[in-house]
C-alpha positions in Angstrom: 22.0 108.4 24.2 22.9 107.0 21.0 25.1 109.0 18.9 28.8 108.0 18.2 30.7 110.8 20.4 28.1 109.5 23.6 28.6 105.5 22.8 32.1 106.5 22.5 32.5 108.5 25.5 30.2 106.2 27.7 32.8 103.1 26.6 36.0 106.0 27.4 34.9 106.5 31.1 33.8 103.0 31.3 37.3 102.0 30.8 38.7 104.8 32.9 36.8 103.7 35.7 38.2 100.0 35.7 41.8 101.2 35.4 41.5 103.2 38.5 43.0 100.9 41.2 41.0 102.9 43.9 37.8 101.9 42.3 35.9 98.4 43.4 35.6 97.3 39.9 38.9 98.2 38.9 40.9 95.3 36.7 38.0 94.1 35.4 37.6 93.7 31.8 33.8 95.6 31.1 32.6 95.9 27.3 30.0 98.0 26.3 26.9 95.7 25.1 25.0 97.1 22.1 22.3 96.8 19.5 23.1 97.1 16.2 19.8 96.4 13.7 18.3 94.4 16.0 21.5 92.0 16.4 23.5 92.3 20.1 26.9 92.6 19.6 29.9 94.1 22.2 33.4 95.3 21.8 35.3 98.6 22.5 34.2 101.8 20.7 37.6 103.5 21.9 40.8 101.8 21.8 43.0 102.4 25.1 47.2 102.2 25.2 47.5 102.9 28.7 46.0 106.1 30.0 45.9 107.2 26.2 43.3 106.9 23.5 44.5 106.0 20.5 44.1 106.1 16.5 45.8 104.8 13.2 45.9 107.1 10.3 48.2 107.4 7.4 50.4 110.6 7.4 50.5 112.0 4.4 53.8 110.5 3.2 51.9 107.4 3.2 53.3 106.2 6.5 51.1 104.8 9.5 51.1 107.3 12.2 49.5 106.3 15.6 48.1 109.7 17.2 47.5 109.0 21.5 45.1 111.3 22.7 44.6 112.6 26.6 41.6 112.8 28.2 41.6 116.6 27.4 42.8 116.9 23.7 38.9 115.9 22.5 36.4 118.2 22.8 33.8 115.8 24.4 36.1 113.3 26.0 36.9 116.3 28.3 33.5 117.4 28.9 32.9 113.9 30.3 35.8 113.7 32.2 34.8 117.6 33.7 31.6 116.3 34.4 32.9 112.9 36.2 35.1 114.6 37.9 32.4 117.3 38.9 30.4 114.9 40.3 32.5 112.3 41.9 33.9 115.4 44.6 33.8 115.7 47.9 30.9 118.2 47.7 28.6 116.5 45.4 28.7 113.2 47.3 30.1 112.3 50.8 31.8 109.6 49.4 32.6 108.4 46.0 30.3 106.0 44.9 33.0 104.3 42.3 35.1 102.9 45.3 32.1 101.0 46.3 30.6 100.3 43.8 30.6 96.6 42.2 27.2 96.1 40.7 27.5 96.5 36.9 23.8 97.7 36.3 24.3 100.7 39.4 27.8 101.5 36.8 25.5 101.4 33.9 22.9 104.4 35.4 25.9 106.2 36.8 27.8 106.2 33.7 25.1 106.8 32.0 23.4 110.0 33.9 27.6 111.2 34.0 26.9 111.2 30.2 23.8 112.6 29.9 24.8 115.6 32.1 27.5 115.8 30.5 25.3 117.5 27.1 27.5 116.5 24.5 28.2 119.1 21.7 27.0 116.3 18.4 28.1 119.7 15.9 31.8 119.3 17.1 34.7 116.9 15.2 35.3 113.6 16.4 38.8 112.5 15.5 37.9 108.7 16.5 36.9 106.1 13.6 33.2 105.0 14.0 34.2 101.6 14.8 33.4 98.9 17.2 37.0 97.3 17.7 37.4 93.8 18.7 33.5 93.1 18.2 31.7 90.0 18.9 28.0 89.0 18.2 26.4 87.7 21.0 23.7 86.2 18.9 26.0 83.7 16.9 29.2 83.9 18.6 31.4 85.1 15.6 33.9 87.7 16.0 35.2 90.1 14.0 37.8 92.7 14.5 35.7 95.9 13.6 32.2 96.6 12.8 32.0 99.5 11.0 29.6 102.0 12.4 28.9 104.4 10.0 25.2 104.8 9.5 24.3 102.2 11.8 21.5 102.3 13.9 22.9 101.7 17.6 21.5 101.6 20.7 23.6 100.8 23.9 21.9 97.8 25.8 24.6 96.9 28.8 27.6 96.5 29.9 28.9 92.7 30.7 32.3 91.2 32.2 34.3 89.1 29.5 37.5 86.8 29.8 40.9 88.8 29.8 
């Protein structure tokens, strides 16, 4: 798993999982940990108003329009949210795991199998900037408020609690 649309998707229900008050680790502010050419950086490859994702463009009149997308309006954001919902049911486990679970390296695997099942279609359109927002090299401490993504080698690594 390292395209965009899965990196992206992993970080979406990452941070859909913490904002669910019902869950253990909800509140808690998780960042996807990556590798980008050998450097360890992390930062949020989505960018969350509330329960919305959002993106900047310019309209074009040449004004800044902010589009909020739901959990259904792209293509493989709502495969992963079918498939997390899918298995998180009554029928597939007795009981949720997510309410339970605290330990970030059992959320990584979960996460990541709910993606992997999830078979992501790579041929579809992604509406979301191939950014890491808000990122922060682990390896020298500087931060930066994007990394540009675009052919980037990534690989994701972790996931790690940081300050609010």
């Amino acid at each position: 798993m390292n395209s965009i649309q899965e990196l992206q998707a992993f970080d979406f229900l990452l941070k859909k999982i913490t904002q669910n008050k019902s869950f253990a680790i909800s509140s808690k502010n998780l960042k996807v940990v990556l590798s980008i050419n050998g450097t360890l950086w992390t930062g949020d490859l989505v960018q969350f108003n509330g329960r919305y994702l959002v993106q900047s463009h310019i309209d074009s009149d040449g004004d800044i329009d902010r589009h909020s997308y739901n959990s259904t309006a792209i293509k493989f954001i709502k495969e992963v949210m079918d498939k997390f919902n899918q298995e998180t049911q009554p029928d597939h486990f007795f009981i949720n795991p997510f309410k339970s679970l605290t330990e970030l390296p059992l959320l990584f695997e979960a996460i990541y199998e709910i993606i992997k099942l999830s078979e992501i279609d790579q041929s579809g359109t992604n509406p979301l900037r191939k950014m890491l927002y808000n990122a922060s090299c682990l390896n020298n401490n500087v931060e930066i408020p994007f990394y540009d993504l675009t052919n980037e080698a990534v690989k994701l690594i972790s996931i790690i609690e940081v300050d609010s």
